[in-house]
VOBA-1610 file (N, C-alpha, C; in pm, whole numbers, padded with zeros to 5 digits, always signed):
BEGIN
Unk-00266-00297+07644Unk-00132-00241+07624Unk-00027-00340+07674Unk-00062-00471+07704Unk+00080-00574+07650Unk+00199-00537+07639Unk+00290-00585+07755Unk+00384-00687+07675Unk+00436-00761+07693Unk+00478-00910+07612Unk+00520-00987+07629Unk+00653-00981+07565Unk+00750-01064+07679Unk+00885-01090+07683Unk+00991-00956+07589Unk+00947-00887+07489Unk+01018-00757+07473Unk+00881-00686+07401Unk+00912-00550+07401Unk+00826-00457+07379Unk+00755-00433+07222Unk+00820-00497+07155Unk+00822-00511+07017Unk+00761-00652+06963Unk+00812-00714+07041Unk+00689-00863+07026Unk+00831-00981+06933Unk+00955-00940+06930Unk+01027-00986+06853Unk+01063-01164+06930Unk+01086-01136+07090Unk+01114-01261+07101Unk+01010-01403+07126Unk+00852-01289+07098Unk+00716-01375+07113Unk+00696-01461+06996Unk+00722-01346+06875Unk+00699-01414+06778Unk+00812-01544+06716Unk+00927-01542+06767Unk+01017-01608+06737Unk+00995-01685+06763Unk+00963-01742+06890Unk+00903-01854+07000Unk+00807-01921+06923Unk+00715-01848+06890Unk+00591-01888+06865Unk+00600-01935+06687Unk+00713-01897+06601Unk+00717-01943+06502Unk+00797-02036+06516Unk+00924-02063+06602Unk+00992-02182+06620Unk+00896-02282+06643Unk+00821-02300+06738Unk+00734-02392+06806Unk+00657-02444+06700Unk+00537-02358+06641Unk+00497-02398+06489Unk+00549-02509+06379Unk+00658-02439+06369Unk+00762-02532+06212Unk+00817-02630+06289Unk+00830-02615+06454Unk+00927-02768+06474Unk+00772-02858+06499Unk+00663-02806+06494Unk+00587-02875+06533Unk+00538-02978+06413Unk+00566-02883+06291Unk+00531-02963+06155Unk+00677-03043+06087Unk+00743-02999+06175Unk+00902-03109+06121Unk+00897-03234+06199Unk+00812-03231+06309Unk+00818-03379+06392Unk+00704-03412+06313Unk+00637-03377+06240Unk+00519-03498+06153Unk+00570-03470+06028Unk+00668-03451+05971Unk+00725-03469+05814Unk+00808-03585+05880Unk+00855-03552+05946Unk+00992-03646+05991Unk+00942-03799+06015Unk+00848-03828+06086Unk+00774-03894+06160Unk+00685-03971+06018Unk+00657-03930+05994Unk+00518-03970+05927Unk+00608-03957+05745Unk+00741-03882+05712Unk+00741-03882+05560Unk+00632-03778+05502Unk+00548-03716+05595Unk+00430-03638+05479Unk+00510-03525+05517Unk+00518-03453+05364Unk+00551-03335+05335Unk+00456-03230+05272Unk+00341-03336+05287Unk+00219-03227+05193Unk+00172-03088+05250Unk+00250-03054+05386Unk+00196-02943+05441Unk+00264-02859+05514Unk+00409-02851+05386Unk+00522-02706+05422Unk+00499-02665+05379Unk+00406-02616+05261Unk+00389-02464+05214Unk+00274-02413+05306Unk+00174-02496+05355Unk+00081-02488+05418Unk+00118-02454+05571Unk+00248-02501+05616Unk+00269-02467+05757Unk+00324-02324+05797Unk+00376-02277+05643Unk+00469-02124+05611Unk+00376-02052+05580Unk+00290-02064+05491Unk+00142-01972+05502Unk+00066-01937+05588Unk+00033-02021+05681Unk-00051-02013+05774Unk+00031-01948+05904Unk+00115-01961+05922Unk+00245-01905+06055Unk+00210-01750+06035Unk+00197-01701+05917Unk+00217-01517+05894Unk+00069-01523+05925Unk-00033-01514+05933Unk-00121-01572+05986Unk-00179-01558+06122Unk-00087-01624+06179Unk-00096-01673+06316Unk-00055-01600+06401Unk+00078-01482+06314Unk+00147-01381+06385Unk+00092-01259+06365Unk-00005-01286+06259Unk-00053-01125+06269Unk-00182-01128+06344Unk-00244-01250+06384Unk-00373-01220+06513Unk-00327-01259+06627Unk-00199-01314+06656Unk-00178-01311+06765Unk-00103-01143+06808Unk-00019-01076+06729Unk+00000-00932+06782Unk-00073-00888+06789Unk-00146-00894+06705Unk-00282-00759+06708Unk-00355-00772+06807Unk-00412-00896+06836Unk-00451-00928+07002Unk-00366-00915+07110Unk-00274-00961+07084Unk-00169-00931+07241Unk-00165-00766+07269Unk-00112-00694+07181Unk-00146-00541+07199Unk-00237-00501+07229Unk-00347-00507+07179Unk-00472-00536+07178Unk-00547-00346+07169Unk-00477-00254+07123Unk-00474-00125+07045Unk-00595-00126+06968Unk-00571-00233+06853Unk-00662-00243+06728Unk-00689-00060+06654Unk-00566-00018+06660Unk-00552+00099+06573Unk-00602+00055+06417Unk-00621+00162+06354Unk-00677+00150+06220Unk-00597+00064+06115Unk-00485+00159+06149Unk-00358+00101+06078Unk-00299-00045+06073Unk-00305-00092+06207Unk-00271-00212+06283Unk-00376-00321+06235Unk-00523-00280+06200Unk-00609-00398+06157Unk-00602-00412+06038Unk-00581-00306+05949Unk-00609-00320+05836Unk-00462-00389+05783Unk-00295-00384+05838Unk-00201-00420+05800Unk-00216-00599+05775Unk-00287-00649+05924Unk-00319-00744+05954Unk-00372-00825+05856Unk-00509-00749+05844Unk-00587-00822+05735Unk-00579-00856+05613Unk-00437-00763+05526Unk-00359-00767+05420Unk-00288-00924+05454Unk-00200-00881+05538Unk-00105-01044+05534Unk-00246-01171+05599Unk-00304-01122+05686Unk-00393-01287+05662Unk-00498-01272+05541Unk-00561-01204+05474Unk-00566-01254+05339Unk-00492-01320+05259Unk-00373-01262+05225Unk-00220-01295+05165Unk-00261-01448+05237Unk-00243-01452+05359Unk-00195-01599+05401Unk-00295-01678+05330Unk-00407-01663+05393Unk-00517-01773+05381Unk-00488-01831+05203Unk-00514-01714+05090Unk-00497-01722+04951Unk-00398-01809+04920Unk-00263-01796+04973Unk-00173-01897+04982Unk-00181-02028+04995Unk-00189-02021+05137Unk-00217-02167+05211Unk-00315-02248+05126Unk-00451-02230+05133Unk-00543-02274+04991Unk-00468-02336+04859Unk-00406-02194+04784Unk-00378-02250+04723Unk-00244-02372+04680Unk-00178-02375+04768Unk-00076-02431+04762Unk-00119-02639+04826Unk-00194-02576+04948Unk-00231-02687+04972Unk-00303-02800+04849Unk-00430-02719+04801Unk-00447-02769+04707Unk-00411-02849+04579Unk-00299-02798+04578Unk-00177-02776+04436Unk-00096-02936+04447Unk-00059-02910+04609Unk+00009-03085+04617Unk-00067-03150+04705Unk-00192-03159+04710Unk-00264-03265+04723Unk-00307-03309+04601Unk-00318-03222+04460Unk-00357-03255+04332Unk-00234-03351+04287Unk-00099-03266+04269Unk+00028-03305+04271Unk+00095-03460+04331Unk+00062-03490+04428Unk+00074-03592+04493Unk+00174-03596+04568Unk+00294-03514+04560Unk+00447-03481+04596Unk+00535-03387+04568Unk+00603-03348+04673Unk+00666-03240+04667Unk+00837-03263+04679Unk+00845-03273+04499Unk+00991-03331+04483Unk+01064-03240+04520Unk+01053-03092+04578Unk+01186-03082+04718Unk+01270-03142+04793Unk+01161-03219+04835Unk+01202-03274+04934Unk+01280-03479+04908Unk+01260-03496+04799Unk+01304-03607+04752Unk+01421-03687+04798Unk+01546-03526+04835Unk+01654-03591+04906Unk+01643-03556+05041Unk+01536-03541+05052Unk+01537-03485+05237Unk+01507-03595+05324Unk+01412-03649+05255Unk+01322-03772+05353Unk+01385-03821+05410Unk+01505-03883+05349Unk+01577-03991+05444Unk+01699-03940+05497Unk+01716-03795+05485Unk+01808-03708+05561Unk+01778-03610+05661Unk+01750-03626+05780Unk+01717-03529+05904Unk+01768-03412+05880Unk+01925-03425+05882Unk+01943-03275+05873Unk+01948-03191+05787Unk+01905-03267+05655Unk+01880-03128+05585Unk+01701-03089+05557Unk+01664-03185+05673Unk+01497-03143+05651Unk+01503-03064+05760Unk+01572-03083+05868Unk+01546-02981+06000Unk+01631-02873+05927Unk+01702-02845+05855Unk+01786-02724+05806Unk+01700-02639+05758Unk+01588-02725+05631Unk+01466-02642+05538Unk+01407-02633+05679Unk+01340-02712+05796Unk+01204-02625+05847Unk+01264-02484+05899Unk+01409-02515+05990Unk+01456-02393+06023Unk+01485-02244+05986Unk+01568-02304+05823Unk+01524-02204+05723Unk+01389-02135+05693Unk+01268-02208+05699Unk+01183-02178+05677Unk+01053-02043+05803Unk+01114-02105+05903Unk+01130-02050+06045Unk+01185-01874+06048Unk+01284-01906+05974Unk+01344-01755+05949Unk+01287-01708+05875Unk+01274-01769+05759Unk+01169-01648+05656Unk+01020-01608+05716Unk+00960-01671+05777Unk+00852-01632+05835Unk+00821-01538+05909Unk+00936-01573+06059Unk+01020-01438+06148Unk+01032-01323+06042Unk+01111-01285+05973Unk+01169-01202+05914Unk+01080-01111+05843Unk+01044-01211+05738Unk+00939-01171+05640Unk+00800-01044+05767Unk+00779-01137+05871Unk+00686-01064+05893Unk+00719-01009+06006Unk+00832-00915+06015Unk+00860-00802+06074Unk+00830-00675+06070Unk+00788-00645+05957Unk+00733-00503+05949Unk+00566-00497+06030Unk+00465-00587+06018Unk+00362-00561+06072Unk+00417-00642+06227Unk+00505-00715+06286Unk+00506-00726+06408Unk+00563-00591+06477Unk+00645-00551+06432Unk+00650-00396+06478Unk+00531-00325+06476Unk+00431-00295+06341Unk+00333-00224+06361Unk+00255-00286+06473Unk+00187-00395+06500Unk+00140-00430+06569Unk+00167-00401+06709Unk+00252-00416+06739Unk+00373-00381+06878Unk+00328-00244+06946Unk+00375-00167+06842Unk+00342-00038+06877Unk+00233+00049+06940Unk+00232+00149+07052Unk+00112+00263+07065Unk+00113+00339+07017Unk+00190+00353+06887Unk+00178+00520+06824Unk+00072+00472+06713Unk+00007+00561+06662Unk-00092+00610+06587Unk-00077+00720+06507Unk-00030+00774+06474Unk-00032+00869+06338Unk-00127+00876+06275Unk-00200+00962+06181Unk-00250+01011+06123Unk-00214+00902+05958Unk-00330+00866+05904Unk-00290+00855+05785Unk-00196+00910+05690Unk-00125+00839+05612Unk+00007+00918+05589Unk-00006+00884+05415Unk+00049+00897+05360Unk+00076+00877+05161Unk+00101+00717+05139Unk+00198+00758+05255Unk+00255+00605+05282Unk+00198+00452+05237Unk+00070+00537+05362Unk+00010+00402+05374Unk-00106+00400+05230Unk-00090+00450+05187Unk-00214+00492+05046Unk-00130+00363+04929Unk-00011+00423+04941Unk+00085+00406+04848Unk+00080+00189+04868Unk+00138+00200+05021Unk+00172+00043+05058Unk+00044-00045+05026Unk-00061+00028+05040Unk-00195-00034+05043Unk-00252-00100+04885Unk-00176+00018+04828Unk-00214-00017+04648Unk-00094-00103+04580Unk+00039-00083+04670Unk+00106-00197+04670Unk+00091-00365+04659Unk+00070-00372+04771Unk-00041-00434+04811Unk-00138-00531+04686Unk-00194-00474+04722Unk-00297-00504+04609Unk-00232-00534+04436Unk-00229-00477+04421Unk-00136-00507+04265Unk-00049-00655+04274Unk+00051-00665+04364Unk+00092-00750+04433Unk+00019-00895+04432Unk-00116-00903+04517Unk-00163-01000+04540Unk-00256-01056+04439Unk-00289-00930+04314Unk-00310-00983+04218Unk-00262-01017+04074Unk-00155-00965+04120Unk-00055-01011+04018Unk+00029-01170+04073Unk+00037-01199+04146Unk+00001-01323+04224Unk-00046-01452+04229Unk-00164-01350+04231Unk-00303-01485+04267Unk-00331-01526+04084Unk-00301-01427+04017Unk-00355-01424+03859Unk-00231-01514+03826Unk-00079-01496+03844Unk+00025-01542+03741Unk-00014-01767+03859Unk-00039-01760+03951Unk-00040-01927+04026Unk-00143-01971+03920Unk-00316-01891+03902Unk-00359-02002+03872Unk-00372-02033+03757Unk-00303-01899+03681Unk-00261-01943+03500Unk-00200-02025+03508Unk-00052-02066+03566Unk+00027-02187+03570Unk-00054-02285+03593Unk-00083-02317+03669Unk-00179-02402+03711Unk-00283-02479+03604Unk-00343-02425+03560Unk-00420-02409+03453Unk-00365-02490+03369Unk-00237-02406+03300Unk-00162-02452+03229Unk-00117-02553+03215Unk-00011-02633+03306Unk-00003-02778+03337Unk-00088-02871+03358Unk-00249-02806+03389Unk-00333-02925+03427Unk-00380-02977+03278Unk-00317-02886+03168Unk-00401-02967+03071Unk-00277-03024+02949Unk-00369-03150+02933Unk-00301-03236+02883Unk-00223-03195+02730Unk-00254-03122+02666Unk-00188-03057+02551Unk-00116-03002+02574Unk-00028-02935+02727Unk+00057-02828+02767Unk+00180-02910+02834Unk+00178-03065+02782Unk+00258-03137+02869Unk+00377-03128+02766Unk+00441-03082+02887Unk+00630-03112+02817Unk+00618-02970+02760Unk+00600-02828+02815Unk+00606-02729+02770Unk+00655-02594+02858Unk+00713-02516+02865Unk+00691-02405+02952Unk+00593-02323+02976Unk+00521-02266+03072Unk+00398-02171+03069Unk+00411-02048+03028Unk+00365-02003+02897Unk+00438-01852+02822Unk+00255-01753+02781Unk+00220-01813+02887Unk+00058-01741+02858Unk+00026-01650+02976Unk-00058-01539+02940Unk-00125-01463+03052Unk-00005-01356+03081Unk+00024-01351+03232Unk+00137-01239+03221Unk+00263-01346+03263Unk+00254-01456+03219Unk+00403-01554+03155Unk+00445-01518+03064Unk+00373-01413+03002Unk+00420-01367+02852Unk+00511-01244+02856Unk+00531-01154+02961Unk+00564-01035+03023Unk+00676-01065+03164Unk+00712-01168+03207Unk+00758-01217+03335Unk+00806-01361+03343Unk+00942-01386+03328Unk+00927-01556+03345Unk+00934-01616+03498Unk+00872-01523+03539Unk+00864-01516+03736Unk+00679-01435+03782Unk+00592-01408+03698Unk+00507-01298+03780Unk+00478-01306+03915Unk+00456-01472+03935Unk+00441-01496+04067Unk+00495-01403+04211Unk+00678-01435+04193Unk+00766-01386+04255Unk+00751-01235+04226Unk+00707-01161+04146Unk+00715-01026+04108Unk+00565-01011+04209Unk+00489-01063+04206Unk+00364-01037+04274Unk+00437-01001+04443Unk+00436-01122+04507Unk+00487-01159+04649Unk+00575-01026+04693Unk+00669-01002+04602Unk+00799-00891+04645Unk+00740-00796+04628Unk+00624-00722+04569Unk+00595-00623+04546Unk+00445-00614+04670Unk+00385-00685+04705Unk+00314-00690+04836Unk+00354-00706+04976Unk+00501-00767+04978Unk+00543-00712+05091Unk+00609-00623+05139Unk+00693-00556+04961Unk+00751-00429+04997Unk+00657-00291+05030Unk+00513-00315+04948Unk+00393-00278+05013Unk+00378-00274+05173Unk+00343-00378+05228Unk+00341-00385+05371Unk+00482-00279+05425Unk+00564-00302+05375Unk+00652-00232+05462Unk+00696-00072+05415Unk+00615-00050+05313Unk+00603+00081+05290Unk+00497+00158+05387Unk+00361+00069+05398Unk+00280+00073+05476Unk+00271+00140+05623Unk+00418+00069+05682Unk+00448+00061+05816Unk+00553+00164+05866Unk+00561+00225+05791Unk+00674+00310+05782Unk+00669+00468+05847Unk+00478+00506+05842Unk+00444+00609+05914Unk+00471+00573+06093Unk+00499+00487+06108Unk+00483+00415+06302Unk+00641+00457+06320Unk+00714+00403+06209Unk+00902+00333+06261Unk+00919+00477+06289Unk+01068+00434+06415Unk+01104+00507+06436Unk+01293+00470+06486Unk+01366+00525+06438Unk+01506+00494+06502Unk+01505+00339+06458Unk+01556+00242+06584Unk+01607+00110+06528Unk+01487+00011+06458Unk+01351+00102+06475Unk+01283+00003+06434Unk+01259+00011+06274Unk+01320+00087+06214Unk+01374+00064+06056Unk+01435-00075+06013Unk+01491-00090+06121Unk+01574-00220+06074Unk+01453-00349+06006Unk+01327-00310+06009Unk+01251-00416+05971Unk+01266-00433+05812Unk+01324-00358+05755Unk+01344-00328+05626Unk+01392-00462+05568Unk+01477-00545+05712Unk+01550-00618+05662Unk+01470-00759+05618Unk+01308-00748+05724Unk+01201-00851+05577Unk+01246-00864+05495Unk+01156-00752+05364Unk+01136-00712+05250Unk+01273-00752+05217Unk+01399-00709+05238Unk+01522-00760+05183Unk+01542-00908+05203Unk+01567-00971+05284Unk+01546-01131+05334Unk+01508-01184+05218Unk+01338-01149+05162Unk+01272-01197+05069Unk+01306-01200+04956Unk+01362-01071+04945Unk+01423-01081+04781Unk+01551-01115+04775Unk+01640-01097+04837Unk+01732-01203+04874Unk+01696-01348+04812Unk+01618-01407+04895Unk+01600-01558+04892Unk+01565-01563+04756Unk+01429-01505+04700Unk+01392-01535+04576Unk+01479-01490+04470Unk+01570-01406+04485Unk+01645-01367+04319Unk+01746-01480+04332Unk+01830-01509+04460Unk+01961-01513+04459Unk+01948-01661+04523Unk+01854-01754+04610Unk+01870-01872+04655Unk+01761-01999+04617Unk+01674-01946+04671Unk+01545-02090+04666Unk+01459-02055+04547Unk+01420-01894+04471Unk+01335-01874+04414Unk+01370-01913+04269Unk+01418-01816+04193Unk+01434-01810+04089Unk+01562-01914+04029Unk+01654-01888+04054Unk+01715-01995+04054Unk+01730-02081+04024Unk+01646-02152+04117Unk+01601-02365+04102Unk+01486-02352+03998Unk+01446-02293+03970Unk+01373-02264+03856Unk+01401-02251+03719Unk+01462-02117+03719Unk+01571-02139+03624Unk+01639-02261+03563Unk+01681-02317+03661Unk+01793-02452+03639Unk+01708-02584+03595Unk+01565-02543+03607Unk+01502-02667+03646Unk+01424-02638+03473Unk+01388-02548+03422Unk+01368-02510+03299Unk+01476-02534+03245Unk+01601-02477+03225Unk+01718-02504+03108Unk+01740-02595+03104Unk+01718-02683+03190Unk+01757-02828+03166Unk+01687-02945+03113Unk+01545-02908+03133Unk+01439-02961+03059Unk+01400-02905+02916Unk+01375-02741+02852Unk+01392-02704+02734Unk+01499-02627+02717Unk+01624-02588+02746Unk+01733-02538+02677Unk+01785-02529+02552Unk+01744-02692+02476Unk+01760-02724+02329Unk+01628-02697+02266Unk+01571-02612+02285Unk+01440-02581+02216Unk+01446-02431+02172Unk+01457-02409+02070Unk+01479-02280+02015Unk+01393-02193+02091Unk+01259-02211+02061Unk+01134-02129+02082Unk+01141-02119+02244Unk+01263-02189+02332Unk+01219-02143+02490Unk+01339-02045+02488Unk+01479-02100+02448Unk+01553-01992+02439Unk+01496-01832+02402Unk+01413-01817+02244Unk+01375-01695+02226Unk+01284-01631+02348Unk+01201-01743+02402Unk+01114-01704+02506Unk+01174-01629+02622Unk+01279-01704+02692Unk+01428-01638+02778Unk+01489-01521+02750Unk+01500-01522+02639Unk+01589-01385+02580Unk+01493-01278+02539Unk+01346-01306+02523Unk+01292-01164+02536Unk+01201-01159+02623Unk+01246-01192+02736Unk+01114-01226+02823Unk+01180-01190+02999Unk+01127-01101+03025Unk+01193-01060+03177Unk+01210-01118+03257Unk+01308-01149+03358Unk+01245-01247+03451Unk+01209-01211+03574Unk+01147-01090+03584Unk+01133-01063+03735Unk+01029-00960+03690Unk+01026-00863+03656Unk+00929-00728+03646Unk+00826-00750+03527Unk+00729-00751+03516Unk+00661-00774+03406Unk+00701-00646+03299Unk+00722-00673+03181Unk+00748-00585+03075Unk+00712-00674+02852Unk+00651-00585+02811Unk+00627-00664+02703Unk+00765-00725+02668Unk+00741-00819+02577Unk+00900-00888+02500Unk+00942-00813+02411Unk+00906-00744+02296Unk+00942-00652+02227Unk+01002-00543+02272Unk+00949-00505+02437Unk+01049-00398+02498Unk+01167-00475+02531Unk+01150-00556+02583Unk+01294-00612+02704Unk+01373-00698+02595Unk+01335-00747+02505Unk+01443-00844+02362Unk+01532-00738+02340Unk+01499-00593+02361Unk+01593-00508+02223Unk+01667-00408+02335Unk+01638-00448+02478Unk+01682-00356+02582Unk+01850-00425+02599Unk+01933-00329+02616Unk+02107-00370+02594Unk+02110-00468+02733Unk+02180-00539+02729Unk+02214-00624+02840Unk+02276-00588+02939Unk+02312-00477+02988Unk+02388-00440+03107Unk+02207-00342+03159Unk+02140-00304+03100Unk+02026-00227+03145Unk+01934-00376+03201Unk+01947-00493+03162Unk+01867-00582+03198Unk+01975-00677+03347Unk+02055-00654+03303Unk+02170-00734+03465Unk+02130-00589+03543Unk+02166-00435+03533Unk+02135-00359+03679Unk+02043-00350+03705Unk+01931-00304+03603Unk+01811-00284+03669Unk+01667-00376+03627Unk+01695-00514+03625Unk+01608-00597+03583Unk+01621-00710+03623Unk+01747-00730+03704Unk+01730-00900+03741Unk+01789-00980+03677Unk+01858-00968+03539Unk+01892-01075+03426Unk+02039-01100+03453Unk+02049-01189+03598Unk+02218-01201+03645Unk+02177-01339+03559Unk+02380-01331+03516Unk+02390-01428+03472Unk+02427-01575+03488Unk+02393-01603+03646Unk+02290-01706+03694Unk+02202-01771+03694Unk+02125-01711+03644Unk+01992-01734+03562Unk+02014-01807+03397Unk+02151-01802+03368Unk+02161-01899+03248Unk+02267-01987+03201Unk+02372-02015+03399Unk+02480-02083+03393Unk+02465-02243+03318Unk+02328-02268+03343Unk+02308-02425+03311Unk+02255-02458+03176Unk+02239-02311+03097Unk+02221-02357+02957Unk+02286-02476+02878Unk+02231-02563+02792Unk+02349-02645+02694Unk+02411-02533+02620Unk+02503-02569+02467Unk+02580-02495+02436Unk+02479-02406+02351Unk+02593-02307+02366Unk+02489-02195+02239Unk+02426-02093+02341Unk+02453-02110+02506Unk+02379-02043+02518Unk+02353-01903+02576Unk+02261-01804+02604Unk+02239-01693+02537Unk+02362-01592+02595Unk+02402-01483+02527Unk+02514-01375+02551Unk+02467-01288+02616Unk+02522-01234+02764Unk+02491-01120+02801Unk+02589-01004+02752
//
């Protein structure tokens, strides 16, 4: 029954994720290798969910099994990502960073926060001595969850796939559920951690709701900053003048998986409120391009 430095584990884990990412920014910095920031952000959620679960050291039902969701999640990650740019050779992120400190200590810091944040809902669960009774909740977060990580793990290694072969060069990936999502990935991730924190929700109580503000953080970042976005921009600018990617864009969701025949003929104010289709997502078109 633990505790360290607050009761909730908030200023342990902070510590302990600061320490982490500055530990992998003095060997990017140092050394130029960047091959192991996705690998240092994977593995951190990770690190925080066996170190609460041990520091408490409860091992409620609830509390192991939350655990074992995000370090699965992690490990699947880390793997695969590592893999990805060691195949890759480089991680043109960082292209203007190398020879700029502060905006590489800005990304690890940034990165620092999403980790913190992101995995607030199980550092609270973890934290905690209450125990409850199985709840809907957790039925619900659990199948979350799951859907999530395989909608996920399925949309990385179709891409993947996709680019590794030599006939798919100079193309967008519009196969598998690329055909339903011009994001599944990101639709996976947001929908497994809003899982987790549906999950956690039988424990909260009073201020410890505020963990909500994860799950928001996340989608935050991915609709509106680092995710979709640079993606976006990084596609229109490479096929924009290609008819067949435009049609692909315009009937093709970018966040929720849905057939194209549904979402092409769905009015455009039903696809900006409740679908994601801000029109951000197509400031960098050349001319011609599409009408919301």
């Amino acid at each position: 029954m633990a505790t360290v430095l607050d009761s909730h584990f908030l200023a342990l884990t902070a510590i302990v994720t600061a320490g982490y990412q500055f530990f992998f920014f003095i060997i990017t910095a140092l050394l130029k290798f960047d091959k192991v920031t996705d690998f240092a952000g994977s593995t951190n959620f990770i690190i925080l969910a066996v170190l609460t679960l041990v520091v408490r050291g409860t091992w409620h039902f609830r509390q192991v099994i939350l655990s074992l969701l995000v370090i699965v999640w992690g490990i699947r990650l880390a793997i695969f990502l590592l893999m990805r740019i060691l195949q890759w050779g480089e991680d043109r992120r960082f292209d203007e960073m190398r020879d700029n400190l502060g905006k590489l200590a800005f990304f690890w810091m940034f990165q620092a926060v999403w980790v913190w944040a992101v995995s607030l809902p199980l550092t609270v669960v973890n934290a905690s001595d209450k125990d409850p009774s199985l709840k809907a909740a957790d039925i619900i977060g659990w199948i979350m969850w799951s859907i999530g990580i395989i909608s996920e793990a399925t949309a990385d290694q179709q891409k993947l796939t996709f680019k590794n072969s030599p006939e798919n060069r100079g193309k967008w990936c519009n196969i598998g559920l690329w055909k339903y999502s011009r994001h599944p990935n990101y639709f996976g991730e947001l929908f497994l951690w809003w899982g987790i924190f549906i999950a956690s929700t039988p424990i909260l109580n009073g201020a410890e709701w505020l963990v909500i503000l994860g799950p928001i953080f996340l989608t935050l970042l991915l609709l509106f900053v680092s995710g979709i976005p640079l993606l976006e921009v990084s596609a229109d600018k490479k096929f924009g003048n290609v008819d067949a990617y435009r049609m692909y864009k315009e009937t093709t969701s970018p966040l929720i998986p849905l057939p194209p025949v549904v979402y092409g003929k769905l009015p455009s104010w039903i696809k900006k409120v409740f679908l994601f289709e801000f029109p951000l997502y197509s400031k960098t078109l050349p001319q011609g391009e599409l009408s919301w």
